[in-house]
C-alpha positions in Angstrom: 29.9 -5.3 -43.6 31.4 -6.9 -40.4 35.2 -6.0 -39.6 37.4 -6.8 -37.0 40.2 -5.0 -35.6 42.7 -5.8 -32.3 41.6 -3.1 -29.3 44.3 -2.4 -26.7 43.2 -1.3 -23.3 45.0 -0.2 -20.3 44.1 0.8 -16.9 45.9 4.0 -16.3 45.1 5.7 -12.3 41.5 5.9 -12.1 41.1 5.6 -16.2 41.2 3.2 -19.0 42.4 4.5 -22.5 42.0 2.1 -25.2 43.0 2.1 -29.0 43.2 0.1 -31.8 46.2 -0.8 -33.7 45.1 -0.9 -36.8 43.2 2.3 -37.2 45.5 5.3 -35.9 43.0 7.8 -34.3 40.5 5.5 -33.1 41.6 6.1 -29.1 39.4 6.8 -26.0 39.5 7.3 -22.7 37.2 6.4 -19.9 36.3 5.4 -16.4 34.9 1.7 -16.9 36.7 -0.9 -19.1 33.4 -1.1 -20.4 32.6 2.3 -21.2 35.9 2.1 -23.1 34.8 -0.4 -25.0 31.3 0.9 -26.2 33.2 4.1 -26.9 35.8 2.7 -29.1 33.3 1.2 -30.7 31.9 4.4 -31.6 34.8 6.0 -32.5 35.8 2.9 -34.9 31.9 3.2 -36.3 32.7 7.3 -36.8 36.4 6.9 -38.8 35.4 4.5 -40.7 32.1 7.0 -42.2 34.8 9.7 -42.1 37.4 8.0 -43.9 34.4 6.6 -46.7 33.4 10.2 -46.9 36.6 11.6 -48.3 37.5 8.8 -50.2 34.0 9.3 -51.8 34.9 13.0 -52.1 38.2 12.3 -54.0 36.9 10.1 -56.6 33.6 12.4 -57.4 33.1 12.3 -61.0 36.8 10.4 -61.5 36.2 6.9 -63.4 37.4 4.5 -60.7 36.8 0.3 -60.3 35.5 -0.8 -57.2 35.9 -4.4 -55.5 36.1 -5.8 -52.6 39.3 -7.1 -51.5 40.0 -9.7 -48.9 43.2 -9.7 -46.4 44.4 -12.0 -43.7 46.4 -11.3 -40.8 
C-alpha cells in the first residue's frame, strides 16, 4: 500500500526539523535536508506499524468488518 502525506521542513541554525501534518508524532530532526527526509520517512514507515499494531490489539477476538476506504484531499 502506497500513501502520501504533506512533509514540512525547516532549516533551523545548523538543523533541519521536519514533520508531517497529517500524522502528529511523525517529526525529526537532522543535519542534511536529506537526512531529514530519509528519516521521516522512517519514522512515517514506524507509526504507521505502531498504529496497525494496537488497532490490531483492540479488535483481537472482537467481530469487526474490514474495507478499504478512499479519501481525497
Amino acid at each position: 500500500m502506497e500513501n502520501s502525506f504533506t512533509a514540512v521542513y525547516q532549516k533551523l541554525d545548523d538543523w533541519y526539523i521536519g514533520y508531517v501534518q497529517e500524522l502528529p508524532g511523525a517529526n525529526v530532526e537532522e543535519r542534511t535536508l536529506e537526512e531529514a527526509r530519509e528519516s521521516l520517512r522512517e519514522a512515517i514507515e514506524l507509526i504507521l506499524i505502531s498504529n496497525r499494531e494496537l488497532a490490531e490489539q483492540q479488535i483481537s477476538g472482537k467481530d469487526v468488518v474490514r474495507e478499504q476506504i478512499t479519501v481525497k484531499s
